[in-house]
N, C-alpha and C positions, 0 to 999 in steps of 0.2 A: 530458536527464532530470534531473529532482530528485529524487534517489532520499529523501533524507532528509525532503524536504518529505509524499514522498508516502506515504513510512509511516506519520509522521505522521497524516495524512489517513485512511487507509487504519486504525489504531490508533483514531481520533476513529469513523471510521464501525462499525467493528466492534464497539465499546464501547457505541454508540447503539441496536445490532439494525439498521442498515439494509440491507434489504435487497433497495433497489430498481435503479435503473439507473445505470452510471459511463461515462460518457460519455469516448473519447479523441480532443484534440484535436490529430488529426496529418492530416497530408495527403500522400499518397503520392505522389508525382510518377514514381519508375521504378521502383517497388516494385507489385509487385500489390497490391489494394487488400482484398479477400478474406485473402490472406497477412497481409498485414501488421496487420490486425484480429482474428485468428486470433493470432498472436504476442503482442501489445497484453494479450490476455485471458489466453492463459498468463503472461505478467510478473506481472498483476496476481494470478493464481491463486496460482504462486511466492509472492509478496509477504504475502499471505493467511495461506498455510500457517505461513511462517516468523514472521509476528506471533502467529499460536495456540499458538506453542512457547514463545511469552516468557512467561517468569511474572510474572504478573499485580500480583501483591502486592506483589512485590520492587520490581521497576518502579515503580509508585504508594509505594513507600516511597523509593526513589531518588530520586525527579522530588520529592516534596514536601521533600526536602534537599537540593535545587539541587545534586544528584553526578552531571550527567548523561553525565561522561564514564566514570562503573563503568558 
């Protein structure tokens, strides 16, 4: 996983109001396929939650001073 790419992503869609369909592309081979689609969507919920905690402003003031490591 890309964790950092897909916050990223996931920051970009959130920012935008999208709020259509996010496709994951894995292929379950000994994993239940139900299950493992089912988990995919809690990550991404997870993921969700903890970007609506970040403040917003701060962020957008960090990122426009290239400090992205505060």
């Amino acid at each position: 996983m890309h964790l950092p790419q897909t916050l990223e992503l996931l920051d970009s869609l959130l920012a935008a109001h999208y709020d259509g369909v996010i496709y994951f592309d894995t292929f379950p081979q000994r994993e239940n396929p139900v299950e493992e689609c089912a988990a995919n969507i809690r990550r991404v919920e997870e993921m969700v939650a903890g970007l609506r905690r970040v403040d917003r402003a701060r962020l957008e003031q960090l990122l426009g001073r290239q400090e992205g490591m505060r």
